[in-house]
N, C-alpha and C positions, 0 to 999 in steps of 0.2 A: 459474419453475423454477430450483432450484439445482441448479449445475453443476457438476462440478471443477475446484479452480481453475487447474489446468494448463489448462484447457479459456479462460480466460478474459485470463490473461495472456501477455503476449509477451514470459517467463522462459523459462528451462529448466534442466532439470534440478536439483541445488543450490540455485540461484540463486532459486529459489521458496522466499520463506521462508515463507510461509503456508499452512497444514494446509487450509483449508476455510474457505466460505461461510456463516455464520451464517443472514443474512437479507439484502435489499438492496429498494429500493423506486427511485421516479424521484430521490430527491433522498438519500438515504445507502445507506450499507454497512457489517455487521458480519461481522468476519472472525476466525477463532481462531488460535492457535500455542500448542504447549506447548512450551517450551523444555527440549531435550534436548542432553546435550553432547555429541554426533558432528554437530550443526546447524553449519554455518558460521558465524563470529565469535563462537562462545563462548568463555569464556576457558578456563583449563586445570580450573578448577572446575566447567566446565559453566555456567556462566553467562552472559548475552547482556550485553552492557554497554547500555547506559543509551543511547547513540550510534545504535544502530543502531535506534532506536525512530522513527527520521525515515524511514529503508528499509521498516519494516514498514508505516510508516502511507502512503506515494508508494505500495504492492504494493495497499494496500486501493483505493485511487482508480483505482488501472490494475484493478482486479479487479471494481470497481463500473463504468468503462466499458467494457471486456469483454464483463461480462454484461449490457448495453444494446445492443452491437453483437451481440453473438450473440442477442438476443432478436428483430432487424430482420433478421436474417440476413446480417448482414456479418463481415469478420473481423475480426478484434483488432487497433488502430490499438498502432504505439509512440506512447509520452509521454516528455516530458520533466519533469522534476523542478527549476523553475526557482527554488526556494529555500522560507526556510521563515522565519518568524516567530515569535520566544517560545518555542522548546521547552523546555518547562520539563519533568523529570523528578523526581521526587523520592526518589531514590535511584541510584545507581551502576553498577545492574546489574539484569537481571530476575532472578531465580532460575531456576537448574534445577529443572524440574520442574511450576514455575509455567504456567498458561493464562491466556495472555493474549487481552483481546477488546480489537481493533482497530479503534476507529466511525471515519469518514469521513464528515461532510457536507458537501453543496454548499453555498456560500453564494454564489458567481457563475458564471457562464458563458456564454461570446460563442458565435456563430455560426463566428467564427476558429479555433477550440481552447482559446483562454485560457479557465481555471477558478480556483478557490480554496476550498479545503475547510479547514474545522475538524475536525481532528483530535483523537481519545485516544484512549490504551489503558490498561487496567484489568487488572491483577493484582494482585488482594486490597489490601494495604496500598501497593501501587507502582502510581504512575497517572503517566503524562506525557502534556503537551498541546501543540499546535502549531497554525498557519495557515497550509497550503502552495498554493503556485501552481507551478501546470502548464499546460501546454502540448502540445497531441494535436493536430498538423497534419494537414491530409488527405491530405496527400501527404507520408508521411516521407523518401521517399528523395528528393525532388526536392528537399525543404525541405533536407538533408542535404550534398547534392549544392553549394545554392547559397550555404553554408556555404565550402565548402572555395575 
């Protein structure tokens, strides 16, 4: 069942850069965004810079477990975004106007929280890739807590 994705992430408001759920299965997630210029970090032309293509793709993995926890009936765990591998873009900027599709696959995952997805996203001639690791403790405020 697709959800909305405020339903699936632990964003709010703004801060959800992503429009909707494509598809999602046990091991990926396809998620869209059309890039319009009143979005957060466009630049003055309406455009998303190239940068924040690592935010859109950590939203897709937090939206893909989400909607695994909301499938079991649980709530929406925070994550951590504990870095990224190779982002390579191949241009500057998404464009305004542009839809961009955002895959996430799994290629690890512990019992712990630790995960690691391959990442792209696709808009027409501008694609960028990544390998990110994260981190969804069971307990975020405790883990949080024993931080400080």
């Amino acid at each position: 069942m697709l959800r909305p994705i405020a339903e699936v992430l632990p964003h709010a408001g703004d801060m959800i850069l992503l429009d909707r759920i494509d598809h999602y299965d046990a091991e990926s997630i396809v998620c869209l965004r059309r890039i319009a210029p009143n979005h957060p970090f466009t630049d003055a032309d309406g455009h998303l810079p190239s940068w924040a293509g690592i935010e859109l793709m950590a939203q897709a993995i937090a939206a893909w477990s989400g909607c695994h926890a909301r499938d079991m009936g649980q709530p929406v765990r925070l994550g951590f975004l504990l870095g990224s591998r190779m982002y390579d873009c191949n241009a500057e900027a998404f464009r305004s106007g542009s839809e961009l599709r955002i895959e996430a696959k799994r290629t690890f995952h512990d019992e712990d929280g630790m995960g690691a997805f391959s990442c792209r996203i696709d808009a027409g001639a501008v694609r960028a890739e990544a390998r990110l690791t994260v981190f969804s403790p069971s307990d975020p405020a405790n883990f949080l807590a024993s931080l400080a």
